[in-house]
C-alpha positions in Angstrom: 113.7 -15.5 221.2 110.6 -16.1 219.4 109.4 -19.3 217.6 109.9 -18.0 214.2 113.4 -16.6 214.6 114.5 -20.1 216.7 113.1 -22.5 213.7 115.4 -19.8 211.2 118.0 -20.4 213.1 117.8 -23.9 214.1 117.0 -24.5 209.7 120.1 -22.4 209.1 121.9 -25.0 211.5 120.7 -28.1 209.8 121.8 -26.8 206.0 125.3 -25.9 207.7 125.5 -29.5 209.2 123.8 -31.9 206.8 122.5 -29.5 203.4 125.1 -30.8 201.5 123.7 -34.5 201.7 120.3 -34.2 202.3 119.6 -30.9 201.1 116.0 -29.6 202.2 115.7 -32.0 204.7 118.3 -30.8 206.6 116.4 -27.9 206.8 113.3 -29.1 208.5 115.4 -31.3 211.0 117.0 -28.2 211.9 113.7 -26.7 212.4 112.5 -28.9 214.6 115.6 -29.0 216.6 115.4 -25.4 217.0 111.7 -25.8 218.5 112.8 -28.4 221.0 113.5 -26.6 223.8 110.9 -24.2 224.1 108.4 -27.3 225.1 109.5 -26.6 228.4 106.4 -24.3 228.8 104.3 -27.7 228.7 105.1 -27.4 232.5 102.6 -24.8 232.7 99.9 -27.1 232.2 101.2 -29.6 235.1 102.6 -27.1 237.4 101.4 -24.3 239.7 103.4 -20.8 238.3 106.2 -20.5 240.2 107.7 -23.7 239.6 106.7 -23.2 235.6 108.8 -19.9 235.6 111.8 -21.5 237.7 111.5 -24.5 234.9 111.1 -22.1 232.0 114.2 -22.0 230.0 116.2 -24.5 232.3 117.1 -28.2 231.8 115.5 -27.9 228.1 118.2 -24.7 227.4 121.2 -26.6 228.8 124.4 -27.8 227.4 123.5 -31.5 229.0 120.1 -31.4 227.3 121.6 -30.8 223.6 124.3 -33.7 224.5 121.8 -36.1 226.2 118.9 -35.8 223.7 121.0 -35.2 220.2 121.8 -38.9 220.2 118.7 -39.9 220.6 117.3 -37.7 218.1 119.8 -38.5 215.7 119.0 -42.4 216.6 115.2 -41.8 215.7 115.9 -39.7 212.4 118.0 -42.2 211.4 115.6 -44.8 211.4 113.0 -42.7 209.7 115.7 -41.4 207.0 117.0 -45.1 206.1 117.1 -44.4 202.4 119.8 -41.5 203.0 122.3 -44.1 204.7 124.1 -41.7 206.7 124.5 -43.9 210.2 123.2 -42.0 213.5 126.2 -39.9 213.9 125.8 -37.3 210.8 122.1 -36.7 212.2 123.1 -36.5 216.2 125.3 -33.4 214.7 122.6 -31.8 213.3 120.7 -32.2 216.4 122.5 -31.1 219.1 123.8 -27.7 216.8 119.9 -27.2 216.4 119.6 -27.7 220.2 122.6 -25.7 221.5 122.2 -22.5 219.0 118.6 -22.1 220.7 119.8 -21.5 224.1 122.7 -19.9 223.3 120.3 -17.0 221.0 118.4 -16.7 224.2 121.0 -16.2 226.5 121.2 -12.4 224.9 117.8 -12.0 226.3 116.8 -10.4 229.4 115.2 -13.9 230.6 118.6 -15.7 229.8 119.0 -19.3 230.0 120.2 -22.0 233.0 123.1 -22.8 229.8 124.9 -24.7 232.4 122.6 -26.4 234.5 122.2 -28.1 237.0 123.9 -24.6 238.5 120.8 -22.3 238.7 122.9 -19.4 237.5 121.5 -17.6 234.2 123.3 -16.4 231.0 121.2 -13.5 230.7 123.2 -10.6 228.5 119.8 -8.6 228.0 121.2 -7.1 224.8 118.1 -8.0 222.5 114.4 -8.0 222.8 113.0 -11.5 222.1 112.0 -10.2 219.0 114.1 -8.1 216.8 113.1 -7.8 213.1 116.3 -6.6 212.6 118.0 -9.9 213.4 115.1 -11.9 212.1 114.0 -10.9 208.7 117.2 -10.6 206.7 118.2 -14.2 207.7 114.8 -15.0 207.7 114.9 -13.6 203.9 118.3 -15.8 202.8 117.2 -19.1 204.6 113.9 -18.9 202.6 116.2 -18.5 199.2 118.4 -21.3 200.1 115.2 -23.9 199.8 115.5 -22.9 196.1 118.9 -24.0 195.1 120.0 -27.7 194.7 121.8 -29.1 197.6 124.9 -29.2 195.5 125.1 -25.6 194.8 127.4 -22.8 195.8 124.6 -20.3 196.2 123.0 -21.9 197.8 125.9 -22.3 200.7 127.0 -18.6 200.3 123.0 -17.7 200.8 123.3 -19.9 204.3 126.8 -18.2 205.4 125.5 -15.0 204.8 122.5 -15.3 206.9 124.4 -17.0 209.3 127.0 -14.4 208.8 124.7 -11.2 209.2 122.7 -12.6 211.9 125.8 -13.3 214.5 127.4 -10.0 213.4 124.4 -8.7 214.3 124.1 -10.5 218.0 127.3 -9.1 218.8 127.1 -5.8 217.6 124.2 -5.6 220.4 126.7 -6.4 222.9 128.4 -3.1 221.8 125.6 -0.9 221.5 124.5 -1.9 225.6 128.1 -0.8 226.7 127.6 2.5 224.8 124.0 2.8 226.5 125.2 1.6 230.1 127.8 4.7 229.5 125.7 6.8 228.6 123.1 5.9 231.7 125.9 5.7 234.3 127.1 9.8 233.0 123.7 10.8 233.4 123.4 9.3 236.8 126.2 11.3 237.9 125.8 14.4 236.2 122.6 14.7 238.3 124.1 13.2 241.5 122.5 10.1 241.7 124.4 7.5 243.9 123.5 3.9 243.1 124.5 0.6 243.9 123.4 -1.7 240.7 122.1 -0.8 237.3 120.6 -2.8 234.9 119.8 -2.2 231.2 118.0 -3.9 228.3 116.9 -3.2 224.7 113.1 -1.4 224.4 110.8 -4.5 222.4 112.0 -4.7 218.7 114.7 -2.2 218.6 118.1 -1.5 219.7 117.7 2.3 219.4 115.7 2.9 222.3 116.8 1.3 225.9 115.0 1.2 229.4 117.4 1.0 232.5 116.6 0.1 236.0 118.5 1.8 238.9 119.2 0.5 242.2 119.8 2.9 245.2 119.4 2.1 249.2 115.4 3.0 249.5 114.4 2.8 245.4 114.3 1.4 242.2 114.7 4.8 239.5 113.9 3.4 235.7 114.4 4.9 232.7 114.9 5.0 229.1 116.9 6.2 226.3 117.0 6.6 222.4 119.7 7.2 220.4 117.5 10.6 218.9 117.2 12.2 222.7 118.7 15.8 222.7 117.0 16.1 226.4 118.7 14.7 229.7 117.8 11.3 230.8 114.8 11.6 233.3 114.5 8.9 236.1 111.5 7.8 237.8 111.6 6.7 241.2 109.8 3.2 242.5 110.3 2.8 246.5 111.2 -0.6 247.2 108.5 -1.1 250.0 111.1 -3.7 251.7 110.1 -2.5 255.2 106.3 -2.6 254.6 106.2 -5.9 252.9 108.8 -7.8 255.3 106.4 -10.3 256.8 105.5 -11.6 253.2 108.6 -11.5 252.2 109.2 -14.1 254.8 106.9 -17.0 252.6 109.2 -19.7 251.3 107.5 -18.8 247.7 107.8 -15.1 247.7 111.7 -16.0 248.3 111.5 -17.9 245.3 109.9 -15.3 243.3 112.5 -12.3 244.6 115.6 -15.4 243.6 113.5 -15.4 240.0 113.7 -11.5 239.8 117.4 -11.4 241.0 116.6 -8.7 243.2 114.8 -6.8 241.0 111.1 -6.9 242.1 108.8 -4.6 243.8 106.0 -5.5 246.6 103.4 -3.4 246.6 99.6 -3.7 248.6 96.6 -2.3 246.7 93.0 -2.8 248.3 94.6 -6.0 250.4 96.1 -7.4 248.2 99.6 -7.9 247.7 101.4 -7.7 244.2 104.9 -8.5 243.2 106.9 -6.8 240.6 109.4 -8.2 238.5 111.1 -5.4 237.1 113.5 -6.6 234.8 111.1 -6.8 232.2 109.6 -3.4 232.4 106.4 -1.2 231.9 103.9 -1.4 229.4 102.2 1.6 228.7 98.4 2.2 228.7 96.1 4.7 227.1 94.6 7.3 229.4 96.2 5.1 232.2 99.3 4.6 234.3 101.7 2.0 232.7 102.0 -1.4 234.0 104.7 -3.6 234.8 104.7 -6.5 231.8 105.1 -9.2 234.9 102.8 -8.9 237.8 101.7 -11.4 240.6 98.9 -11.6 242.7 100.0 -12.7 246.2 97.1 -14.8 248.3 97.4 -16.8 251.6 95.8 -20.1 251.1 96.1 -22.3 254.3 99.3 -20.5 255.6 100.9 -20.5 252.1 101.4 -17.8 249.5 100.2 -18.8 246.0 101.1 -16.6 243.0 99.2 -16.2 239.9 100.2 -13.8 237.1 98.0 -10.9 236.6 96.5 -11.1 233.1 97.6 -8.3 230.8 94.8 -6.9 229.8 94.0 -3.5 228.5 96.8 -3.5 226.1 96.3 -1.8 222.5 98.5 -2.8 219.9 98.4 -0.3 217.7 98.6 2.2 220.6 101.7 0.4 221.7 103.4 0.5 218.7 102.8 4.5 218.2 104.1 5.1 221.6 107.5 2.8 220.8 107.7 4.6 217.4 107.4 8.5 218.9 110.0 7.6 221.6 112.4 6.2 219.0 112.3 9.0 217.3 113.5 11.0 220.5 113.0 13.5 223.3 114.2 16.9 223.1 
């Protein structure tokens, strides 16, 4: 999820664990614990781009990060918070709740999280768009209000269950919604007789009323989307896989790592020499008066026998133009 939802929740955290004896400060350790894990895109300053995407949300979003680093944490606090003489244990609570909640928030993403590392399997559930005011800005809203009660008051703990409360209610009710859209998807697929092998779906950005799909068959990808306001059937569009064409690059050692990033959703495609790779899972971003693009993109180039990958910069995106074309197909096709 984003910054400011991951320091809400990892705040909300720290009042649950410690507000009751620190008060406010609880707050701001939480905070910070709930940044933590997203310094793993550091690497991309020390690394080539491959190897910063396999790193992204690994080690840092792991179960043995929040249980080898919450100790420590909790040591240091503890030394800097003397005065509130809780010992190193209270604080090491606070810490790895503050750690563990942000992985676990991004595991409903469609980038997921290596929770269990060292296994390189991702909890991905791809039920909510990394950013969602509707999760966001009511617990946003009651985490705000709790800073202006005294650590010893009952609003101010009923204020921090509700957002807590709301928020998780929420997370799971997105859960729901997908299996209604993957329904709803899979009926369409064979109402037009459609035969596939793997479908995939995930939440349009900050909404759960509209949907894109992507549809494996043998020789394509088809994608799609969905709102909750479409009266008209669900049209696919249909993305050859190129797997034939592209077969000697896919051979490179780091294109391999690329198609294991994409979990076998990626498209290779050659435009003036050049070779680009697709990771569809993420989908298209539209353009004005121009085809959409796919949000992640690599350029492919042969450098001294190797294939080097660099991600295509997204330019040409208007945001207001963005945000009118999510809003009209919200609001439905018929």
């Amino acid at each position: 999820m984003d910054s400011l939802t991951q320091i809400v929740l990892g705040a909300a955290v720290g009042e649950a664990t410690l507000g009751k004896k620190v008060g406010n400060k609880a707050l701001l350790y939480g905070a910070i614990a709930g940044t933590i894990p997203d310094l793993d895109i550091l690497a991309n300053i020390f690394t080539d781009t491959i190897t910063a995407i396999e790193f992204h949300r690994g080690f840092s979003h792991s179960i043995v990060f929040s249980m080898l680093f919450a100790p420590i944490l909790g040591w240091t606090v503890n030394k800097l918070e003397r005065k509130s003489n809780l010992g190193w244990k209270p604080w090491a609570k606070l810490f790895f709740w503050g750690l563990f909640t942000h992985p676990l928030l991004d595991s409903f993403t469609t980038w997921g999280t290596q929770l269990f590392w060292p296994f390189k399997a991702r909890l991905a559930f791809n039920s909510i768009f990394v950013i969602d005011p509707l999760y966001t800005l009511p617990f946003l809203v009651l985490t705000v209000m709790v800073l202006f009660y005294t650590r010893d008051s009952n609003t101010r703990r009923r204020l921090n269950t509700a957002g807590l409360t709301i928020s998780t209610s929420y997370l799971l009710l997105t859960l729901v919604i997908k299996e209604v859209v993957n329904n709803k998807f899979e009926r369409a697929l064979n109402d037009q007789n459609i035969a596939f092998s793997n479908i995939s779906t995930r939440p349009a950005p900050m909404t759960t009323l509209l949907w894109n799909a992507n549809i494996e068959t043998p020789e394509n990808y088809l994608i799609a989307d969905y709102s909750f306001f479409d009266s008209a059937p669900i049209h696919f569009t249909v993305y050859p896989k190129n797997r034939e064409a592209a077969a000697n690059i896919m051979k490179y050692p780091n294109v391999q790592r690329l198609m294991n990033i994409a979990e076998g959703w990626f498209i290779l495609e050659q435009k003036k020499g050049q070779w680009y790779f697709y990771d569809l899972r993420f989908g298209l971003i539209p353009r004005k008066n121009q085809p959409p693009f796919f949000a992640f993109s690599y350029l492919l180039k042969k450098v001294n026998g190797r294939i080097t990958a660099s991600e295509t910069p997204k330019t040409g995106r208007d945001a207001n133009y963005l945000l009118s074309v999510l809003w009209e197909r919200i609001q439905g096709k018929s």
